[in-house]
N, C-alpha and C positions, 0 to 999 in steps of 0.2 A: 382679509377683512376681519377686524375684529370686533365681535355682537356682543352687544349689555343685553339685558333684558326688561320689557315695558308689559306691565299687567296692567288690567283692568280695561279692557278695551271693549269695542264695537261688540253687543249683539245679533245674533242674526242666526343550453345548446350546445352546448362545446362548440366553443368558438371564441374569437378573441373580435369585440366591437369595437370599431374603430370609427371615432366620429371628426375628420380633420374641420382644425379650427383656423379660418381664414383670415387672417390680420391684413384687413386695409390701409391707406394710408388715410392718415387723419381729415376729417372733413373740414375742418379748421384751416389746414395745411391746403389742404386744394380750391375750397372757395371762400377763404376768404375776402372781400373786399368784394365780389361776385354775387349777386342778388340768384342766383341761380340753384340753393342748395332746396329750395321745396321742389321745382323741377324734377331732382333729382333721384330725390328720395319718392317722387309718383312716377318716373319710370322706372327707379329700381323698390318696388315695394320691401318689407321683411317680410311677406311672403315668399320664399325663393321654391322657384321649382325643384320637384323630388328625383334631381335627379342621381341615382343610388345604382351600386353595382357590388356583385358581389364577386371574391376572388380570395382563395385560398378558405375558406369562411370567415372570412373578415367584409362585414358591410361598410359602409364609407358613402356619409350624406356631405355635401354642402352647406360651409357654415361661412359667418363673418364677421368680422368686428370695424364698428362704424367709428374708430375712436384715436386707432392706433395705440391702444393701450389696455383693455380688455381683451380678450380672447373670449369667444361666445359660440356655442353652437344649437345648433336644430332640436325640439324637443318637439312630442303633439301630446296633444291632452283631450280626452272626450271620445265620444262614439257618436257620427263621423268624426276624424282626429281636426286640432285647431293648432295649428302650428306657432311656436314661439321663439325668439331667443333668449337662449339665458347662460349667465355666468357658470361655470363648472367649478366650482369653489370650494379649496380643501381648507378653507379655514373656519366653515358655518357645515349646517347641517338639516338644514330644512330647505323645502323647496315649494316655490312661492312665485304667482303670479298675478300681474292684477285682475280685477273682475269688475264687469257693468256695473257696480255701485260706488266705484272709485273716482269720484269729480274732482281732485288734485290735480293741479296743472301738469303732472308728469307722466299722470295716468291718460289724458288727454291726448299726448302722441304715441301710446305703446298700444300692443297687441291686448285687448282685455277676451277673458277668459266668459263666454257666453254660453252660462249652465245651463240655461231652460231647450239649448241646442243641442246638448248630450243626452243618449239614453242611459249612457253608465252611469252618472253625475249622484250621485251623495252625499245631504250636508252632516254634518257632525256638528253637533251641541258645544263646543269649545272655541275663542276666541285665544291670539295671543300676539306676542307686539314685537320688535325685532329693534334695536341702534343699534346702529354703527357709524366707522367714520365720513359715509358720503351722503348719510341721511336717515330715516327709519319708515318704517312700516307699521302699520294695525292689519288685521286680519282676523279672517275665521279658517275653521280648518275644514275642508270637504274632503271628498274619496272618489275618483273615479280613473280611468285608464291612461297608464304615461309609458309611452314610447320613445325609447333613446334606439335610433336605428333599428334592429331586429330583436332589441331586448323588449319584453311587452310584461308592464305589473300594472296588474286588476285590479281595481280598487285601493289605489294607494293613495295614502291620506299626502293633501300637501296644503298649502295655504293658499287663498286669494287675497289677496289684501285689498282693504276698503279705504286705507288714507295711506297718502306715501308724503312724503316732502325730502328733497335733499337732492334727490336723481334726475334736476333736467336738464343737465348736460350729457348723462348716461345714456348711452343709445344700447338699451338690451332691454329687455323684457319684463325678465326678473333672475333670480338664483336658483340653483340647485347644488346643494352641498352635499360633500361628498368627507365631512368629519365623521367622527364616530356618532354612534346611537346619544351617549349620554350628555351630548353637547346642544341637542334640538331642542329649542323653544316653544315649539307646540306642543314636546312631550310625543311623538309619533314615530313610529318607524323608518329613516331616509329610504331613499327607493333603492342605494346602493345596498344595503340592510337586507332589504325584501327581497332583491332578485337574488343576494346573495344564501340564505337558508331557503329559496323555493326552487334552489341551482337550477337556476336558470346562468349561470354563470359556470366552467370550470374551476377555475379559480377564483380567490379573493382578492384581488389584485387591481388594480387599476394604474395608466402611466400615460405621462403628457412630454408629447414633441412640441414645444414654442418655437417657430418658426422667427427669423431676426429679417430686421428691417426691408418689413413690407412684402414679403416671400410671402406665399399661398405655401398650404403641405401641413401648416399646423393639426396634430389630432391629439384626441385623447383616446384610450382604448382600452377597457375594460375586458374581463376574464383571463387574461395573458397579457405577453411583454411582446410585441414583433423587433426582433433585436437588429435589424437592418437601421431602425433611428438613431444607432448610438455607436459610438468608436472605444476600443478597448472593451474591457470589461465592467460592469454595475459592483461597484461600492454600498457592500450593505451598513445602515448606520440603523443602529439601536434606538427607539423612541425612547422620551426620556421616560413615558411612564405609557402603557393602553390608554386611549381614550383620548390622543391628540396628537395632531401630526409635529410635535414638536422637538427638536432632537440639541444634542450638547455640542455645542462650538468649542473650540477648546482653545482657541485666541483668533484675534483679528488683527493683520501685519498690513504695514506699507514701508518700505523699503530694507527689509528684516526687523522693522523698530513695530512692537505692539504698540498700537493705535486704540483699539479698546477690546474688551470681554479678556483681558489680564489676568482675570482667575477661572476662565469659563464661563459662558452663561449659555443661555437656549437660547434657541431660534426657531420660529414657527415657519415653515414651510407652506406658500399661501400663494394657490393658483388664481387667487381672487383679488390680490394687491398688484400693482405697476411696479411699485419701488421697493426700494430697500429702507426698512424702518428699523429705527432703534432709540436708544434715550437721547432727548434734549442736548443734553451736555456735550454727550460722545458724538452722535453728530455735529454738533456746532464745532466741534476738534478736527472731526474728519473734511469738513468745509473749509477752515482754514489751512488745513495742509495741504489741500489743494488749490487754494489764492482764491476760492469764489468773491464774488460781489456782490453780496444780497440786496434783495428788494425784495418789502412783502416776504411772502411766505417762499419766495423761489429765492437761487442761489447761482448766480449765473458766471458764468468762464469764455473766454474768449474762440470760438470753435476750433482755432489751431491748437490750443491746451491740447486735445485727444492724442496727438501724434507723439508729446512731452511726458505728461503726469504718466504717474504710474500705477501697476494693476495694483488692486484692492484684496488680500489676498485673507481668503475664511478654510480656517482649518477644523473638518468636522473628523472627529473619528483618527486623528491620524495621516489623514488624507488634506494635500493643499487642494482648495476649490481657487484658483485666482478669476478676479471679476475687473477686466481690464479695462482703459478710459474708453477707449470705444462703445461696452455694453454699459458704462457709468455714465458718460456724458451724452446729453441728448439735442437735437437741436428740434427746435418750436416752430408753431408755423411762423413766426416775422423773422426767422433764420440767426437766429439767437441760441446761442447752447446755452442748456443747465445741467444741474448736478439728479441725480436719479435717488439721492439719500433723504429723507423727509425723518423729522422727528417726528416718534410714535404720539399720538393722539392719548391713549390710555399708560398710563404710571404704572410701573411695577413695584414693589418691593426688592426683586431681583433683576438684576439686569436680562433683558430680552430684548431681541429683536425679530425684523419679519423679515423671510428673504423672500420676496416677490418673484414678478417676470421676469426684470431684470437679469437676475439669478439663473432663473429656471428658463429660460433664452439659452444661456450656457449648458444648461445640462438635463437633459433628459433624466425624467425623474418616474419613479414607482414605487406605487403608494401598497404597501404588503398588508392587508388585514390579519392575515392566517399568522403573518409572524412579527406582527407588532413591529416593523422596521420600513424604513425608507432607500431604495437605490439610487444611485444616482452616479452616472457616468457622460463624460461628452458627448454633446448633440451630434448625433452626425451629419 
């Protein structure tokens, strides 16, 4: 996801954590046409039962994504804890949920955040405001207990937000970002931050198994790597600078013929985008070399293409990453394929793009604090 920023707002263990993220199939895709999706969603509430086990010391909750395109897992907040979904998002860096003063049609179907029911619950005198490309947020900043599995930080500032607009098709909660410190909007410390200097964590490390078409097993996993997720060995790739998950492509091929980033450019590595983003142009390039048929803001292909076109191949560091018609082409719920490449929203100066789920479907990835780099080897 990538965040602008909106001021002037609303007054007012040793051990490696592993939280698998469960990718459902799209709700779209199943009931369509079916008046039966409120049904559904009051027998299957987001509150999911806690049920948790532990083994090797690695804990492991029940998580899920309502969307087929998200990836979301379990957090609590409060004393007694208030259970929520939310994004695990290495492209932002605050974490943010709505709250009882939230009347926006979006706040209306999500989990809201009920402080006068917490005894840990503390406001903070600070307001601050969050765009991006699926909508934005107003907020205040408060303080009190958040639990990611058996990780637990006391008084950790995060946001509630009191206006949303953009997210009512988003079935999650809210975010929790897991950028670096200097990237936050509220200006506070991310809880990845906290746990990390109050070591509460071994390591500084965090790493995401994406789970492909509609498989349960997704997790994320903080303090360490469990290396049974991945095939061969992790590919360490240099950040282009501290202070963002962003690293240096060194071209992008389809059929040995460079297709685009011809001199280099970066790419943000972003467990909070679907697709693969890049500029205007170069995707409108990469669309017709693959025959799409646009409509609207989609770009569609006949679903036998998958078995024909060719993989899409990103060379970071040295290393081919190829991203084949199978993980590029997708099919919608009316059984219609499209293409998974969207032009980026915000302009750069220099050429960038974002490698999404997509991407990170393919390859098991691990996000290094301590050494400013990124791994990244095949999903096993």
């Amino acid at each position: 996801m990538k965040w602008l920023v909106l001021f002037g707002l609303v007054a007012f263990s040793e051990c490696i954590v592993k939280v698998p993220l469960r990718r459902l199939k799209t709700m779209r895709k199943t009931l369509s046409g079916n008046n039966i999706l409120n049904n559904v969603l009051k027998e299957y509430p987001y509150r999911l039962p806690q049920i948790s086990f532990r083994d090797s010391n690695v804990t492991i909750l029940p998580l899920r994504n309502m969307k087929d395109i998200f990836y979301v897992g379990n957090i609590t907040i409060g004393t007694p804890p208030q259970e929520f979904q939310v994004v695990f998002d290495t492209a932002s860096s605050d974490l943010w949920v709505p709250s009882i003063f939230c009347n926006s049609s979006t706040c209306s179907t999500r989990v809201r955040f009920r402080h006068r029911q917490s005894s840990t619950f503390r406001l903070a005198n600070k307001t601050f405001g969050i765009m991006y490309g699926a909508g934005k947020m107003k907020g205040v900043v408060v303080h009190d207990t958040v639990r990611i599995g058996d990780l637990v930080s006391t008084d950790q500032p995060f946001g509630l937000s009191v206006v949303e607009s953009g997210f009512e098709h988003r079935q999650f909660d809210g975010v929790l970002g897991l950028n670096y410190p200097n990237l936050s909007f509220s200006k506070t410390i991310p809880i990845f931050d906290k746990l990390k200097n109050e070591g509460a964590i071994s390591e500084p490390v965090f790493a995401f198994y994406l789970s492909k078409d509609e498989q349960e097993g997704s997790v994320v996993m903080f303090g360490g790597v469990d290396h049974s997720y991945y095939k061969g060995k992790l590919n360490w790739v240099p950040l282009i600078k501290a202070g963002d998950w962003s690293v240096r492509v060194d071209s992008i091929t389809m059929k040995r013929e460079v297709i685009a980033c011809s001199d280099g450019c970066r790419a943000l590595v972003d467990t909070g985008s679907s697709h693969i983003q890049g500029p205007g142009r170069l995707i409108d390039n990469v669309q017709k070399l693959i025959g799409t048929m646009p409509q609207g803001s989609m770009h569609y292909v006949p679903c036998s293409a998958v078995n024909t076109l060719p993989s899409i191949i990103f060379t970071i560091n040295g290393i081919n990453y190829p991203v084949p018609a199978q993980a590029y082409i997708l099919k919608g719920f009316t059984g219609h394929c499209y293409t998974a490449f969207r032009a980026k929203r915000v302009r750069t100066s220099t050429e960038s793009w974002v490698l999404g789920d997509v991407f990170l479907r393919l390859y098991f990835s691990v996000f290094d604090r301590g050494h400013d780099r990124i791994g990244l080897a095949r999903a096993g």
